[in-house]
C-alpha positions in Angstrom: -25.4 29.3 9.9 -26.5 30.7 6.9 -25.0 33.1 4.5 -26.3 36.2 3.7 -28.5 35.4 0.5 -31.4 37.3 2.0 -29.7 40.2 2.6 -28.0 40.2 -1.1 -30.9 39.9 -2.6 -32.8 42.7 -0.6 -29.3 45.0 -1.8 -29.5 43.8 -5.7 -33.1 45.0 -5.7 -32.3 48.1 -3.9 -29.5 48.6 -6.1 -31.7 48.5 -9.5 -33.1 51.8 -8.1 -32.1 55.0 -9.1 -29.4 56.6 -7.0 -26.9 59.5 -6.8 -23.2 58.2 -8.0 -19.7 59.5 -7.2 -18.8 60.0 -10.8 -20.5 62.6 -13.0 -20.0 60.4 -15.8 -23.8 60.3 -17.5 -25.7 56.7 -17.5 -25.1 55.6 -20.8 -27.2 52.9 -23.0 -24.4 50.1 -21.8 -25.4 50.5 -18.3 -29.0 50.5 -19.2 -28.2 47.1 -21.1 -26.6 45.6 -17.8 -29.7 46.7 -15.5 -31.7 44.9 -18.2 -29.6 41.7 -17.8 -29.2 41.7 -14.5 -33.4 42.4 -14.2 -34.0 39.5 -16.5 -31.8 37.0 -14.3 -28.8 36.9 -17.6 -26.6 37.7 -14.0 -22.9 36.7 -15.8 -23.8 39.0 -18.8 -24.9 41.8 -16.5 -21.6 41.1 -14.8 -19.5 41.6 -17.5 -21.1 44.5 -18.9 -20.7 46.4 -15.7 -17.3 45.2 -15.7 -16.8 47.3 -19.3 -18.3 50.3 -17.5 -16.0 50.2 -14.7 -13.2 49.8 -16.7 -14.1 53.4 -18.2 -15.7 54.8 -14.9 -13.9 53.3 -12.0 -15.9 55.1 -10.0 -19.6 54.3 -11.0 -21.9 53.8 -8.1 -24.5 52.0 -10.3 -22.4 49.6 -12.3 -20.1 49.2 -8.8 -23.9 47.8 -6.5 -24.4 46.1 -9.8 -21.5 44.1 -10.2 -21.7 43.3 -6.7 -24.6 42.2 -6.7 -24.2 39.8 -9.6 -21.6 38.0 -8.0 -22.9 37.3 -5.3 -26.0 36.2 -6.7 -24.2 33.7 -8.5 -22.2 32.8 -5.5 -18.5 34.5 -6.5 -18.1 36.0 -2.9 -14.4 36.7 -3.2 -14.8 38.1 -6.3 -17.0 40.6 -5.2 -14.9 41.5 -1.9 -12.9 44.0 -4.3 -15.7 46.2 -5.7 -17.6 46.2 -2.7 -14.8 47.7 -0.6 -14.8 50.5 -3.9 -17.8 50.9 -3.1 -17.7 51.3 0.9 -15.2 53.6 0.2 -17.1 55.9 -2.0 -20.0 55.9 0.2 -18.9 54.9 3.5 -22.6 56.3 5.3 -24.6 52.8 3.7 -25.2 50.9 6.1 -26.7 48.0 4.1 -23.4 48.0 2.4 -20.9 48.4 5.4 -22.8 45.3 6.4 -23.0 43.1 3.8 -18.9 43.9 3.6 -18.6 43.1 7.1 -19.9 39.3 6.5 -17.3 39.2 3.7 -15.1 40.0 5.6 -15.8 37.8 8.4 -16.5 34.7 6.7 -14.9 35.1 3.0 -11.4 36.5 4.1 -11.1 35.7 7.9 -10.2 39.4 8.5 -11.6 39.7 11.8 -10.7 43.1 12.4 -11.9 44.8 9.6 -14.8 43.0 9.8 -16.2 44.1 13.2 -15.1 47.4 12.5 -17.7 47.4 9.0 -20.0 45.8 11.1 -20.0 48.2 14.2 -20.3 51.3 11.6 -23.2 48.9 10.4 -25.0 49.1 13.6 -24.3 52.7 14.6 -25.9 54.0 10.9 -28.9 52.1 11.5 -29.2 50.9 15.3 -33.1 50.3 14.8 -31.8 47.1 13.0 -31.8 43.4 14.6 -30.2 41.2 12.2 -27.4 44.0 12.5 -27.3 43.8 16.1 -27.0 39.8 16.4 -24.5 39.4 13.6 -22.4 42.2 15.3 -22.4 40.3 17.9 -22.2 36.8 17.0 -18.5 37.9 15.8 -17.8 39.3 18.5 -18.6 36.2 20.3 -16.1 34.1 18.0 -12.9 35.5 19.8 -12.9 34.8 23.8 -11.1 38.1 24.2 -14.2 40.2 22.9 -16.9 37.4 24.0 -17.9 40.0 27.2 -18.3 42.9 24.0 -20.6 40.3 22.5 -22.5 39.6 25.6 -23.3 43.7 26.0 -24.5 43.8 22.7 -26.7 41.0 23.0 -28.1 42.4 26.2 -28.3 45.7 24.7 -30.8 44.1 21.5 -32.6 41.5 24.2 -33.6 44.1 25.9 -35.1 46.4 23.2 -36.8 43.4 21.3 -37.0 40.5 24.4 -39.8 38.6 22.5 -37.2 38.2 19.3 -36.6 34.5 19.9 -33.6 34.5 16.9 -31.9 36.8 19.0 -32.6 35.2 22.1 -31.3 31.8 20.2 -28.1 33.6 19.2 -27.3 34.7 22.8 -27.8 31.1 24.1 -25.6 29.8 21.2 -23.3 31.5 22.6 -23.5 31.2 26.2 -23.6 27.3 25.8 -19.8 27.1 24.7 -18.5 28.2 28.2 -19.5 26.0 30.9 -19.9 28.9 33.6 -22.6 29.7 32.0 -24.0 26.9 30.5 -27.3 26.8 32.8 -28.2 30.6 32.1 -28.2 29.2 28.4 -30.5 26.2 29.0 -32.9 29.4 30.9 -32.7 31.0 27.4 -33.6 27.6 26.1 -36.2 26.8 28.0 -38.0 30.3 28.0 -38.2 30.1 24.0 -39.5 26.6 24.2 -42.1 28.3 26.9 -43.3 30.0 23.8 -43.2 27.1 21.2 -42.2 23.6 22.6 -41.6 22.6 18.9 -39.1 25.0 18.3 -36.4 23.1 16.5 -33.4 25.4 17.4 -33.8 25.7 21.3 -34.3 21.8 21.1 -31.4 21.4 19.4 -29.6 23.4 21.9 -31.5 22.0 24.5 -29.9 18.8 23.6 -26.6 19.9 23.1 -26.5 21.4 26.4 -27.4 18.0 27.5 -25.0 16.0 25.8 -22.1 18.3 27.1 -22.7 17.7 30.5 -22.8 14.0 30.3 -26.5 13.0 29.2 -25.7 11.6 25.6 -28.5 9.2 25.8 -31.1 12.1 26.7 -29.8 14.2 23.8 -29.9 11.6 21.2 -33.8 11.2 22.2 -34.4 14.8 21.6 -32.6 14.8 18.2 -34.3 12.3 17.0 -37.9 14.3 18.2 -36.1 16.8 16.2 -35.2 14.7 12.8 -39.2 13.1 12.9 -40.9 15.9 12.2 -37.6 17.7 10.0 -35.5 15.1 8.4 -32.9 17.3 7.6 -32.5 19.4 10.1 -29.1 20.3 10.1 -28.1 20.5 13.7 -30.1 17.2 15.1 -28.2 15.8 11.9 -24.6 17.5 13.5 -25.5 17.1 17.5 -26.0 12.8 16.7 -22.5 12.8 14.5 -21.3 14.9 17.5 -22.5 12.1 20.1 -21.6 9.3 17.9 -18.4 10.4 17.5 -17.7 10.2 21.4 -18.9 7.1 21.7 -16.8 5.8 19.3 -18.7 5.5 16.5 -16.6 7.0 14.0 -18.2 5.7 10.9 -21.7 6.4 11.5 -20.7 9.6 12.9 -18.9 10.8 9.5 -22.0 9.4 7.7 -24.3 11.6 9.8 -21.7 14.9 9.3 -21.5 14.0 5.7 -25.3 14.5 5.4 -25.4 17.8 7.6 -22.7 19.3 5.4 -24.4 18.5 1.7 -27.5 19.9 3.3 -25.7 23.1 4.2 -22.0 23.7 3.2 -22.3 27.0 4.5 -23.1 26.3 8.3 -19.8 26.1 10.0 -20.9 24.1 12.5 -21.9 21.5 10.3 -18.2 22.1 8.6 -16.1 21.9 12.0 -17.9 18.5 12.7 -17.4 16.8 9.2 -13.9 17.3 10.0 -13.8 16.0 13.1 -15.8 12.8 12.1 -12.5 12.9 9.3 -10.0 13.0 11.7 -11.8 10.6 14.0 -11.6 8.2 10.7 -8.2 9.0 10.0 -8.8 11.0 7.0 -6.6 13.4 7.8 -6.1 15.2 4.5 -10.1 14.6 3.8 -9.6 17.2 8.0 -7.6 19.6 6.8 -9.4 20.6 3.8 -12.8 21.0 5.7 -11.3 23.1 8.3 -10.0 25.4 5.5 -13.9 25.8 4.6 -14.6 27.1 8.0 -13.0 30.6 7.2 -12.9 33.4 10.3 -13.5 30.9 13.5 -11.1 30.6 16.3 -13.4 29.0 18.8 -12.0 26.5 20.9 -13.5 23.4 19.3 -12.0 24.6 16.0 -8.5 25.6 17.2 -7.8 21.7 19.3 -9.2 20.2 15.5 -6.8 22.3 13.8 -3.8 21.7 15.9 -4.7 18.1 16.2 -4.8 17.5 12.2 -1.8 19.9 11.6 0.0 17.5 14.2 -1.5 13.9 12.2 -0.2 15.8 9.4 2.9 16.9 9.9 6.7 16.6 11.1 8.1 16.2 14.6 11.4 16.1 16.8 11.1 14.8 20.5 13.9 15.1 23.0 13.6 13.7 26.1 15.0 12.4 29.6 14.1 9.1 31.8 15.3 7.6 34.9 14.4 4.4 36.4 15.1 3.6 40.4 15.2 -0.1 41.4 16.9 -0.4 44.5 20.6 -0.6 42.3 19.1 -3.8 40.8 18.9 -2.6 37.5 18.9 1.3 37.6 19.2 3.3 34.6 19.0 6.9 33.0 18.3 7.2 29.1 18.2 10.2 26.6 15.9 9.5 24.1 15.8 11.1 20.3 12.5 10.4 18.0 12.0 11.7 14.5 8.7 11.4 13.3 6.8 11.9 10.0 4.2 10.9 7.7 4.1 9.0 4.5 1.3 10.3 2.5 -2.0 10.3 4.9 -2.5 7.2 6.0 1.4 6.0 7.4 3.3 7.5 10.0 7.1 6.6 9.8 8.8 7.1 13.2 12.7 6.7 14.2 14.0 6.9 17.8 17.4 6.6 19.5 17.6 5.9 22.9 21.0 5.9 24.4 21.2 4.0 28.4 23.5 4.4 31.4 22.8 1.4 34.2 23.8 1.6 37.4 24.1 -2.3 39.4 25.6 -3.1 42.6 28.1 -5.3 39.8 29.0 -2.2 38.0 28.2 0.4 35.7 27.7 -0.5 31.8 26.0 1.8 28.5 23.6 0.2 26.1 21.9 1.3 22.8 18.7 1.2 21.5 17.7 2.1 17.7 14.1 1.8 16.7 12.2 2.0 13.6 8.4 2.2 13.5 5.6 2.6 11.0 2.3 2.7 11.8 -0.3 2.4 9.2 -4.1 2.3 8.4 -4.8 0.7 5.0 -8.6 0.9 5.7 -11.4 2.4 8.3 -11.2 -1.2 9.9 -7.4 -2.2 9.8 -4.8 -0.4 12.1 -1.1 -1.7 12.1 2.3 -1.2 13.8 5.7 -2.5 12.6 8.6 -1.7 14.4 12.3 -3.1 14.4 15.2 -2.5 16.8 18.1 -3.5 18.2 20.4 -3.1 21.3 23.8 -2.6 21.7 26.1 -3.3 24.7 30.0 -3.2 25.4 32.0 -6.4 25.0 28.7 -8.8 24.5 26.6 -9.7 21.5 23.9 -7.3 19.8 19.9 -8.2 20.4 17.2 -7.7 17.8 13.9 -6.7 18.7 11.3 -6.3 16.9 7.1 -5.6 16.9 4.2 -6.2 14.8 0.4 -5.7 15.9 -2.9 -5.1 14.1 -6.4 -4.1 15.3 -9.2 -5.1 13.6 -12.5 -3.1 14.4 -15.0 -5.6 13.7 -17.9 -3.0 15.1 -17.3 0.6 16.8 -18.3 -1.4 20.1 -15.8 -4.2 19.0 -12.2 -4.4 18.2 -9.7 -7.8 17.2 -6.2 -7.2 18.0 -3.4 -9.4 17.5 0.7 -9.3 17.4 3.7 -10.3 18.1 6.6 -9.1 20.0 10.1 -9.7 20.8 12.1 -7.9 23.1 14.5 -7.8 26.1 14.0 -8.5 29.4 15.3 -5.5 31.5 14.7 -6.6 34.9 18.5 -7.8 36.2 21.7 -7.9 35.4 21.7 -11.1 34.1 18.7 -11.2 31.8 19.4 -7.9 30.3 23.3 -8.3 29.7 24.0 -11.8 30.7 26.9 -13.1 32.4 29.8 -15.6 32.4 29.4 -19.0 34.0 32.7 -21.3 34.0 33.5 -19.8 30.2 30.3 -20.1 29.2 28.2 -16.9 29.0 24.4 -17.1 29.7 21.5 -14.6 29.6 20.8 -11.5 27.9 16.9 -13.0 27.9 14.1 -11.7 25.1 10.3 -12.7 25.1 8.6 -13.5 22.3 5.4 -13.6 23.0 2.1 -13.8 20.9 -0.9 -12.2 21.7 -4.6 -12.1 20.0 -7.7 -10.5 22.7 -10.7 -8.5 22.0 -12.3 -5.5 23.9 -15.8 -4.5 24.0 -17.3 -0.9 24.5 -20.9 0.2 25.2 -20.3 4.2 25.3 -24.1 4.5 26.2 -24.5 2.7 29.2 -20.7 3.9 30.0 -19.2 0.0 30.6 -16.2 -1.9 29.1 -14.6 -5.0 29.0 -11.3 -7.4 27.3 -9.8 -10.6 27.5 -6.4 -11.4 25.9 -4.4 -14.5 25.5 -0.6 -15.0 25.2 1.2 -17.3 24.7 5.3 -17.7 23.2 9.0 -18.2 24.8 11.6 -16.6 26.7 14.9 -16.9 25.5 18.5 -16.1 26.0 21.9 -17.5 25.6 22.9 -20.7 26.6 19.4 -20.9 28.5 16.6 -23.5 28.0 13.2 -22.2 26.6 11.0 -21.1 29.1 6.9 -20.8 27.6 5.3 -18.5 29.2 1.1 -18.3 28.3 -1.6 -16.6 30.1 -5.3 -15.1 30.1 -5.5 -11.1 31.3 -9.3 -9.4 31.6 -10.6 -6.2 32.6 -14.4 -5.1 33.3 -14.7 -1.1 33.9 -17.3 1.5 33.9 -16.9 5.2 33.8 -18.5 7.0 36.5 -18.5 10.6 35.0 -18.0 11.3 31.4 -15.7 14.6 31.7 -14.4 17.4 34.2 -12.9 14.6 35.1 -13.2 11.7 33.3 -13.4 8.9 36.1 -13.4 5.0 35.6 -13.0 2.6 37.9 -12.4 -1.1 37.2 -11.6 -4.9 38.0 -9.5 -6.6 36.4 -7.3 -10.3 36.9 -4.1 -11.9 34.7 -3.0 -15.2 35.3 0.5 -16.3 34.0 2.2 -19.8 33.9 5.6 -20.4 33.3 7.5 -23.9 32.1 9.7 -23.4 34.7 11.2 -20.7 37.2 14.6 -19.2 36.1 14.2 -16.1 38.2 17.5 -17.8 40.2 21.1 -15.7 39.2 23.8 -18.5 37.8 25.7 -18.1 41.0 22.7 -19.3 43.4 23.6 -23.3 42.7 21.3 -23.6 39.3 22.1 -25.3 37.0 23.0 -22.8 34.3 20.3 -23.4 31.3 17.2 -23.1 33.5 18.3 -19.7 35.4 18.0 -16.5 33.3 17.6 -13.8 36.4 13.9 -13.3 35.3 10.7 -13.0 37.5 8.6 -16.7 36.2 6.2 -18.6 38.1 4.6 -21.4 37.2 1.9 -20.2 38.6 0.5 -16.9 38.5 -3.0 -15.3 39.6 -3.5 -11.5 39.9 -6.7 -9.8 41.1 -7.3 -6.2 41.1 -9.4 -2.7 41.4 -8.4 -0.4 39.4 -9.2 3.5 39.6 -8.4 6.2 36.9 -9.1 9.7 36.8 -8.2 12.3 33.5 -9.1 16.0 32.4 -7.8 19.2 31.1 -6.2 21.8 32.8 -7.8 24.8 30.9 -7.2 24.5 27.4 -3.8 24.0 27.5 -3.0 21.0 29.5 -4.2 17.6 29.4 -3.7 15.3 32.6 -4.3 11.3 33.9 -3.8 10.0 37.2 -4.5 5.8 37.7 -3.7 2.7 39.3 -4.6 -0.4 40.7 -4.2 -2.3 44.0 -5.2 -6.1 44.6 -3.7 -9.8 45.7 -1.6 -12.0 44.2 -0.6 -15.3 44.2 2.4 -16.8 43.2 4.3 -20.7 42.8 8.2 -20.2 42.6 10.8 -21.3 44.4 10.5 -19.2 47.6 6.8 -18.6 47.6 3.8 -20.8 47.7 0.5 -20.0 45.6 -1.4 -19.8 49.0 -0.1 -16.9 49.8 -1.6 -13.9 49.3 0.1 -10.5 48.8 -0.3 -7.1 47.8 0.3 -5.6 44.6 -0.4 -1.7 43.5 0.9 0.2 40.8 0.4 4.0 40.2 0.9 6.5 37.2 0.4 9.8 36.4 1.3 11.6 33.3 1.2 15.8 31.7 1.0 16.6 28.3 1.0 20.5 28.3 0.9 22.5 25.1 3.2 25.5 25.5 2.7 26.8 22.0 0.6 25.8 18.5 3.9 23.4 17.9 5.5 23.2 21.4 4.3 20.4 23.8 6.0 19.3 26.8 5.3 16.2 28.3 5.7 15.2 32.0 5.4 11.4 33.6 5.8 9.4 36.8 5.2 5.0 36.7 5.3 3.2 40.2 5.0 -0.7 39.9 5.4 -2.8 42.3 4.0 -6.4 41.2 4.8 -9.7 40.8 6.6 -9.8 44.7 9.3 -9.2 43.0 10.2 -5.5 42.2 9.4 -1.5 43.5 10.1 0.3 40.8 10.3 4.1 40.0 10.0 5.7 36.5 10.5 9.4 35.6 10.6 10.8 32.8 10.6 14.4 30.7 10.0 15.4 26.9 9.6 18.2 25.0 7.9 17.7 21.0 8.8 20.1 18.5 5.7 20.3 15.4 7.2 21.5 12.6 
């Protein structure tokens, strides 16, 4: 959107003319001299020479539009917010004025309220003029709670000037960003582009309208219609960074933003979506300062990007609640405490405390876990985590966990990722806290397991895929190694892009083990090779896999998955043969009570490897500071 320039000048000329002034001070030779700078284009002299006048004759219409005017010329909009209400106030019945405040207002102070006021007075002192009308009401349109004013005025101006195609643009504009009534905007569209089919604007909204509802690759083909014949146009330049950006594209997205923005800083279109191609980079300080160039919006776009970034950016506290129901095998309820902040923009330094309460059929025991996290990203390509941990239990030894991964994006469509991680095997009592056998005390197993994979994205035909390997050892006390390795793939495809997001999937993992110590110490083992821990030797899962996620208004965010499929498993009660069922379901709520309040809301169901039903709740509420 462009700034008022047009109407400055139209003012600055106007105000060169002579006109009737609130003081009854005479025009003397130094105001005279400042006309004559300001006429011959010397705009900073004329400046400061109606500056001196004022200074004697607060109250000098002339020297007052003058100064004004040279400010703004030269581009010092808050500078000229000050005289120009001076002025307003000593001749509140100019319209031109009231207007050209109004936009200041708007766009140069974010004061909403006293802009639509100027800009309502605007209209009423001269209703005979358009641009009035659409501005009036393109402000209007900015706040949902006066978006139905908007729509009225709009109306009102359609229906006195129906051929004006800028007005009937603005109207579809803003019609477009709700989706009830998205298709009475493509009509407004599609009746300009009756008139001209090369209309650049109603294409470009054409194909935003498009790329909302799901048709990216239509869109993209109208853009680039748009950017042959008009290189630079500004929103084909915005709508592909837009579409690139969804599809994961981050870096050619911020290029494309990056050239929409140098070819007009002022559009805050353009603005909002160079710092949303930032924040999709990780740039999140590079975010925040373009969102404080988009002054006076509250759309919803702009109010997600802004609480999003101030999150990246800033300083929280989670509390939080989880149980964990597993037929008294291993149950369990944990508090958990997480500190989180950032390290300058690029690191994230996270601390958590998670203090357990087991209930077994052999007894009741308390565990705790400390965590320490960082997760980084050195460069647009590289993206670590580091974490180290331990866990604490009564009257047995101490374990130390630990974490380290890194995803390498190779391509948008292509990321490496490799790690490393060692941690405890919480699925019986013997694994997770061990036990004594004869004086000798076994268990307490960790994995420590390797993994390196790949995963491939095509966001325009809407398909995905990855493979994995891992390979490493399970471990405990006084138990024999037991290498575990294995292949896991997935293929999916989402079937709608939004409103809800569906995908549906197949998927397989096959897992080997050395040997199986899923036998307790007490079943006749011999001690080394049990460990209480689900291991085949042979392993073969195949699966479909279904999930489903969306929005619940603007406020809410929601997912709902799973997958069901056959198994196969070699231990020493089961053949591989035999086929049986495995599922597993989740569903998860992230709702944002307030800017900085979020509570978040989760159920897990697994019930895999033949050898566990488990149930997972759990409850959290995140405090942004």
């Amino acid at each position: 959107m462009k700034r008022f320039a047009v109407l400055a000048a139209l003012v600055f000329s106007l105000s060169l003319l002579p006109v009737g002034r609130a003081s009854t001070t005479p025009q003397s030779p130094t105001l005279d001299e400042a006309k004559a700078q300001a006429t011959a284009g010397n705009l900073d002299q004329a400046g400061q020479r109606f500056q001196q006048i004022l200074k004697a004759d607060p109250d000098n219409v002339v020297a007052l539009r003058g100064l004004v005017d040279a400010l703004v010329a030269e581009g010092h909009w808050r500078d000229a917010v000050a005289p120009l209400q001076h002025l307003n106030q000593l001749q509140p019945n100019d319209a031109a004025r009231a207007f050209q405040l109004g936009q200041m207002e708007s766009w140069q102070t974010g004061h909403r309220d006293q802009a639509l006021a100027l800009l309502k007075r605007a209209t009423e002192l001269d209703p005979s003029n358009l641009p009035y009308q659409k501005y009036y009401a393109q402000v209007l349109s900015w706040n949902p709670a006066t978006r139905p004013d908007a729509i009225r005025v709009f109306q009102q101006a359609l229906r006195e000037s129906p051929s004006d195609t800028d007005l009937l643009m603005a109207y579809a504009e803003m019609l477009s960003w709700s989706r009830a009534t998205r298709a009475e905007a493509m009509d407004c569209y599609k009746k300009a582009l009756a008139q001209d089919p090369h209309n650049v604007r109603a294409l470009a909204g054409e194909a935003q309208l498009l790329s909302w509802s799901g048709h990216s690759s239509q869109a993209m083909g109208i853009y680039s219609q748009i950017l042959s014949f008009d290189p630079n146009n500004v929103a084909a330049l915005r709508g592909e960074a837009q579409i690139y950006g969804w599809r994961g594209d981050y870096r050619q997205a911020l290029n494309l933003a990056q050239q929409a923005h140098a070819l007009d800083g002022s559009d805050p279109a353009a603005t909002l979506e160079l710092a949303q191609a930032n924040y999709d980079m990780g740039h999140y300080a590079e975010a925040k300062s373009d969102l404080a160039q988009v002054a006076g919006m509250d759309t919803p776009d702009y109010i997600n990007l802004k609480r999003e970034v101030d999150h990246a950016l800033g300083t929280y506290v989670e509390l939080g609640y989880a149980l964990r129901r597993d037929g008294e095998l291993l149950d369990y309820d944990s508090a958990d405490a997480v500190v989180s902040t950032p390290l300058g923009s690029q690191n994230r330094l996270t601390a958590l405390y998670q203090p357990f309460r087991y209930r077994t059929t052999g007894g009741d025991f308390d565990s705790n876990y400390y965590a320490l996290m960082l997760d980084s990203q050195p460069s647009d390509t590289v993206a670590t985590h580091l974490q180290f941990a331990g866990r604490t239990y009564p009257g047995v030894p101490s374990q130390l966990e630990g974490a380290f991964d890194t995803t390498f994006t190779v391509r948008p469509s292509f990321k490496l990722q490799m790690g490393f991680d060692r941690e405890s095997d919480q699925e019986t009592l013997v694994s997770t806290l061990g036990a004594d056998v004869d004086g000798i005390f076994v268990g307490q197993v960790e994995t420590n397991l390797a993994t390196i994979g790949g995963s491939y994205s095509n966001s325009q035909h809407h398909y995905d895929a990855s493979l994995s390997y891992t390979d490493g050892v399970y471990t405990g006390q006084n138990l024999a190694s037991n290498r575990r390795w294995g292949f896991d793939g997935n293929l999916g495809k989402s079937v709608r892009g939004d409103h809800p997001y569906i995908r549906i999937g197949y998927g397989f993992s096959y897992v080997s083990f050395d040997h199986d110590a899923e036998f307790a110490p007490a079943d006749g083992q011999p001690p080394r090779v049990t460990g209480g821990y689900y291991s085949p030797t042979e392993y073969l899962l195949n699966y479909g896999q279904l999930l489903f996620s969306g929005n619940f208004g603007s406020h809410a965010k929601w997912d709902l998955g799973g997958f069901a499929g056959m198994q196969n498993a070699q231990t020493f009660y089961t053949s591989f043969s035999t086929f049986q069922f495995a599922s597993t379901f989740s569903t998860h709520l992230t709702w944002t009570m307030t800017t900085n309040n979020e509570l978040r809301l989760g159920y897990d169901y697994l019930n895999t490897y033949n050898a566990f039903h488990r149930h997972l709740f759990f409850v959290s509420w995140r405090h942004y500071f």
